[in-house]
C-alpha positions as CSV (number, residue, x, y, z in Angstrom):
1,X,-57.7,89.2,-9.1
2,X,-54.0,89.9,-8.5
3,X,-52.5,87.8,-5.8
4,X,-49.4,89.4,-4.3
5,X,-46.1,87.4,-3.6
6,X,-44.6,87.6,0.0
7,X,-41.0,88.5,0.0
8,X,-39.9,84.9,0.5
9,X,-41.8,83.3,-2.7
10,X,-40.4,86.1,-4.8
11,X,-36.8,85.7,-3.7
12,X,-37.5,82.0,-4.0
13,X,-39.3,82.4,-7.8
14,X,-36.3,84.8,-9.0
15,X,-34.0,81.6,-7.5
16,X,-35.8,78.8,-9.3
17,X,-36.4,80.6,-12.4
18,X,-33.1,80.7,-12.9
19,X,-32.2,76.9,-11.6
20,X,-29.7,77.6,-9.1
21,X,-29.5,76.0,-5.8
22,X,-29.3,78.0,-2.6
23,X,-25.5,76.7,-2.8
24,X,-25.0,78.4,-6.4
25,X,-26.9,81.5,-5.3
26,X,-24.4,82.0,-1.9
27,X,-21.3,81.1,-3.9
28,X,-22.8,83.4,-6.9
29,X,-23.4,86.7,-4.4
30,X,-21.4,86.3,-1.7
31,X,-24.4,85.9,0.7
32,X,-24.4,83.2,3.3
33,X,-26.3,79.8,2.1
34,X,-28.0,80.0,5.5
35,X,-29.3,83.3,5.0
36,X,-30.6,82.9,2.2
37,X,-32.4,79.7,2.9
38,X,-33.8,82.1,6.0
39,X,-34.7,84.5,3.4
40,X,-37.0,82.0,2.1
41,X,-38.8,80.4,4.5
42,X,-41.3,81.8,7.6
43,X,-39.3,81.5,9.9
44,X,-36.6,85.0,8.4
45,X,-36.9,88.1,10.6
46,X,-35.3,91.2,9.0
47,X,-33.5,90.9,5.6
48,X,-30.4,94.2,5.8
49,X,-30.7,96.5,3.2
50,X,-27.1,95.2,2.0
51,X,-29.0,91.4,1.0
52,X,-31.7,93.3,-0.4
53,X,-29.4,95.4,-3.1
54,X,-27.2,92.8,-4.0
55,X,-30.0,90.1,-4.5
56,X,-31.8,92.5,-6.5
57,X,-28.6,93.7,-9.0
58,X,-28.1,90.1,-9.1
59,X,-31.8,88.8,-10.1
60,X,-31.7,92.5,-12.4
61,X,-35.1,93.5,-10.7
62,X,-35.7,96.5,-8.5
63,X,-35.7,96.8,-4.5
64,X,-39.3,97.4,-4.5
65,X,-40.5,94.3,-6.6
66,X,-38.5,92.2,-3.7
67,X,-40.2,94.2,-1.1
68,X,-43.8,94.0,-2.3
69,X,-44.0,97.8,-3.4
70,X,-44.7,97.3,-6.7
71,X,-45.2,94.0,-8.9
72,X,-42.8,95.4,-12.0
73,X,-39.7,93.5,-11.3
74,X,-37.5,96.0,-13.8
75,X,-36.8,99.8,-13.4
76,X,-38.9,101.4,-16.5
77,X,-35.8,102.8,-18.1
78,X,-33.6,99.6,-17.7
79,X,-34.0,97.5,-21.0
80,X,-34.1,93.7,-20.1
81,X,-31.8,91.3,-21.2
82,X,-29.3,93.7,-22.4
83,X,-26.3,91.6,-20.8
84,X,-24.9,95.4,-19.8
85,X,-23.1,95.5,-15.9
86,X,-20.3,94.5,-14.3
């Protein structure tokens, strides 16, 4: 049995797995630290389709693994841990 992640533990897992503070992640995407700590808790309403894009170029995983459509976090095609972007 699978057990799904909400959108908050999953932005909160990609956050921790990397050992960055909510202060790190703001300073690191350009994202408010306040927004982000809404962004993982209960109490966030609607996360804009802007914070969804750039958290998920940042963390290299897909829209739809931080929405809950799908539990692969990369893109088929993209090859993990290339170190490729800009």
């Amino acid at each position: 049995m699978q057990v799904k992640l909400t959108i908050q533990e999953r932005l909160k897992d990609l956050r921790v797995e990397r050992g960055l503070t909510l202060e790190q992640l703001a300073e690191q995407t350009g994202l408010s630290k306040s927004a982000l700590g809404k962004y993982e808790t209960d109490d966030f309403k609607d996360i804009s389709p802007f914070s969804i894009v750039t958290l998920a170029k940042f963390y290299g995983v897909s829209t739809d693994y931080l929405l809950g459509m799908t539990e692969t976090k990369n893109h088929p095609d993209i090859g993990a841990g290339t170190g490729a972007g800009g």
